[in-house]
C-alpha positions as CSV (number, residue, x, y, z in Angstrom):
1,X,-1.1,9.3,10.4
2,X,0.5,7.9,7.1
3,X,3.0,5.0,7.1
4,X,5.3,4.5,4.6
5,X,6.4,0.8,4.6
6,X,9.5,-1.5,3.0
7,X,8.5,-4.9,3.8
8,X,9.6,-8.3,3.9
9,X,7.4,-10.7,1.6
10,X,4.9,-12.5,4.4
11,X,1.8,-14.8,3.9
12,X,-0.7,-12.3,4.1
13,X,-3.1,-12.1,1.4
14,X,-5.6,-14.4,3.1
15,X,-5.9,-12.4,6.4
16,X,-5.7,-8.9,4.3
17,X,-6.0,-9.1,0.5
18,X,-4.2,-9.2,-2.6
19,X,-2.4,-5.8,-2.1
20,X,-1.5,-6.4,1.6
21,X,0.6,-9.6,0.4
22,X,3.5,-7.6,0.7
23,X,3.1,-6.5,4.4
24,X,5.4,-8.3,6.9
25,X,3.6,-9.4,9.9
26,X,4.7,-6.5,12.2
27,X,3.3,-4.4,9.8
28,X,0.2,-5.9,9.6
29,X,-0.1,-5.9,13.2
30,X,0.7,-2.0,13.5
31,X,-2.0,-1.4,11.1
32,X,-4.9,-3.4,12.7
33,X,-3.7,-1.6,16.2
34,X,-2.7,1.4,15.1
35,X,-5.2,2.4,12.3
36,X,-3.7,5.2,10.3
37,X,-5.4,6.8,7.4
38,X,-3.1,5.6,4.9
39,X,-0.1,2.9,4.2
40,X,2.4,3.5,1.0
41,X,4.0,0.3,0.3
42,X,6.4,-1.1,-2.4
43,X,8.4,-3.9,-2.3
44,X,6.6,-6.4,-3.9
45,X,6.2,-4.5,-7.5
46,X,3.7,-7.5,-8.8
47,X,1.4,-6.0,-5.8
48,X,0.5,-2.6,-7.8
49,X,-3.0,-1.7,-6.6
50,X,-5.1,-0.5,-3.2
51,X,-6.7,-2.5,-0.7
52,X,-7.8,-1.6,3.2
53,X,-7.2,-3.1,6.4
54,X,-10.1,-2.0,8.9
55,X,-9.7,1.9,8.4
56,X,-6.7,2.2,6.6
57,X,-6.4,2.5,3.1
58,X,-3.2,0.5,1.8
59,X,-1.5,1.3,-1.6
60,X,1.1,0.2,-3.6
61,X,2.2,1.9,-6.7
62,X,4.4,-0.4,-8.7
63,X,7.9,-0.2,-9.7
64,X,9.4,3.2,-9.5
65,X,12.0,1.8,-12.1
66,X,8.7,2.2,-14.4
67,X,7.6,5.6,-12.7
68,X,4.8,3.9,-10.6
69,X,3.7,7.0,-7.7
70,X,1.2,7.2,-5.5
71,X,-1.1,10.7,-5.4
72,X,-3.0,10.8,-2.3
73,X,-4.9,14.3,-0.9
74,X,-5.4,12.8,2.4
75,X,-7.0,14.9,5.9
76,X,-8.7,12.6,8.9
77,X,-9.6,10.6,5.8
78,X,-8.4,9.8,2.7
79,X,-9.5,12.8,-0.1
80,X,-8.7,11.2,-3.2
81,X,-6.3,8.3,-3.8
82,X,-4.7,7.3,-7.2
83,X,-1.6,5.6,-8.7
84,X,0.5,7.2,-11.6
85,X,3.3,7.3,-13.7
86,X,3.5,3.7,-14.4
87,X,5.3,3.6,-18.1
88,X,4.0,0.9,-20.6
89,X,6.2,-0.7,-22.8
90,X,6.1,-0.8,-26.7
């Protein structure tokens, strides 16, 4: 299973990390119950990065404004995993 979330901003970078920050709590919830392989999240563009809650892999690619995408090859497990695209300025 892959989730694509569009979250509210919600305090959790303690409970899940840096990248997570931009879960809301219903989404943190689903993914500690629900354990899919993989969560594509967004809305917080500062949050650009990957991080894991238990089993799933959690990404955010940055703003797509700036081209920021997320690759993933994913099966019962996550293949490979990157982010792209993100244009630099200058």
């Amino acid at each position: 299973m892959i989730i694509v979330a569009f979250a509210d901003i919600h305090d959790n970078i303690e409970r899940f990390g840096a990248v997570a920050e931009d879960l809301s709590t219903a989404d943190a919830v689903l993914l500690e119950r629900m354990q899919p392989v993989l969560c594509v999240t967004g809305h917080i563009h500062a949050g650009r990065g990957t991080d894991s809650i238990g089993r799933t892999r959690v990404v955010n690619p940055g703003p797509l404004s700036r081209g920021g995408y997320v690759y993933a090859r994913v099966g019962r497990r996550v293949e490979a995993l990157e982010i792209r695209g993100e244009k630099r300025s200058g």
